[in-house]
N, C-alpha and C positions, 0 to 999 in steps of 0.2 A: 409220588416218589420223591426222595429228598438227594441231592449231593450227597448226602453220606451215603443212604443204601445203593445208590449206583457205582458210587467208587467201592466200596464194598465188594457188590457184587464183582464189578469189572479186577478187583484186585483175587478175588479168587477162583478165578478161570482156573482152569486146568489146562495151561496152554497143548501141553503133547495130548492129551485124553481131547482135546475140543480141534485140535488140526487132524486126527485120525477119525473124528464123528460126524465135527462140524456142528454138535450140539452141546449146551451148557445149560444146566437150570440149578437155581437154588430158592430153597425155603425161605419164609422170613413171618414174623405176625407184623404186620402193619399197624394193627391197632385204631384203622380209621373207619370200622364201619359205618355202614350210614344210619342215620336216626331211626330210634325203633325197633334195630337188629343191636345182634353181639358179636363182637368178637370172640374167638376164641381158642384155646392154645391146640384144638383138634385140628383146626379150621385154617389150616398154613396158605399163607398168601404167596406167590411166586412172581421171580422173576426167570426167564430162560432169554437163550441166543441161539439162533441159528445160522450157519452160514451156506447158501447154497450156491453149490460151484460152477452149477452148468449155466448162471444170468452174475455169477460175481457180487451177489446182494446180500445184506444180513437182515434178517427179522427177529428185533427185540420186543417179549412181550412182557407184560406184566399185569399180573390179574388179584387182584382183590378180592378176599372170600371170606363171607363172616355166615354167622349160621342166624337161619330161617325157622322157628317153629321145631327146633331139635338135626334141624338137617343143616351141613355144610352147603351153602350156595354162593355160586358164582356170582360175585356182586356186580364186580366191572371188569372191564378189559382193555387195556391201553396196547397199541400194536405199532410199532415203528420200522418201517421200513430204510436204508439206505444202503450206499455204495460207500467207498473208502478208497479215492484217488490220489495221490500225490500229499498222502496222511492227511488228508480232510475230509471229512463228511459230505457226501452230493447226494443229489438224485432223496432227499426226503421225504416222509411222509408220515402222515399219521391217521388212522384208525383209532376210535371207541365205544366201546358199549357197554353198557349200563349204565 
C-alpha cells in the first residue's frame, strides 16, 4: 500500500455512515500482482476499517487479489490492528498472509 492510497482511502470515509456501522471498505486495482498471475480490472483489491466499540480498537485490512487460472484469488492480506489515545496510534500490530 502506498501514502496515496491510504490517504485516499482515509479521505473518503464516510464519517456519519462509518460512526453508525463502525465499518468502511473501498475498492481499488493495485496492480501488483505477483509473478506468473494477473491482475485484473474484475479482480478489485480492498481496503476496509472496522471499529469495534466493546475493546475501543480498529482493524484495517487490506487484501490484494489478482486472478489465478481464470478465477479471482485472494493473493495476500495485510491486517492491522490499533487503539487511538490522546490522537496517537498505540497498542499496534500486524498480521499477513500470503
Amino acid at each position: 500500500m502506498t501514502p496515496y492510497l491510504l490517504n485516499d482511502f482515509l479521505k473518503s470515509i464516510d464519517e456519519e455512515a462509518f460512526q453508525k456501522s463502525g465499518e468502511f471498505e473501498c475498492v481499488y486495482n493495485f496492480n501488483i500482482a505477483c509473478p506468473d498471475f494477473t491482475d485484473s480490472e474484475i479482480c478489485k483489491d480492498k481496503i476496509s476499517i472496522k471499529y469495534f466499540e466493546k475493546t475501543c480498537c480498529f482493524r484495517l485490512v487490506i487484501e490484494n487479489i489478482y486472478m489465478v487460472e481464470g478465477d479471482c484469488i485472494g493473493g495476500s492480506q495485510v491486517v492491522y490492528g490499533f487503539d487511538i489515545q490522546n490522537d496517537r496510534i498505540v497498542n499496534f500490530s500486524r498480521q499477513e498472509a500470503g
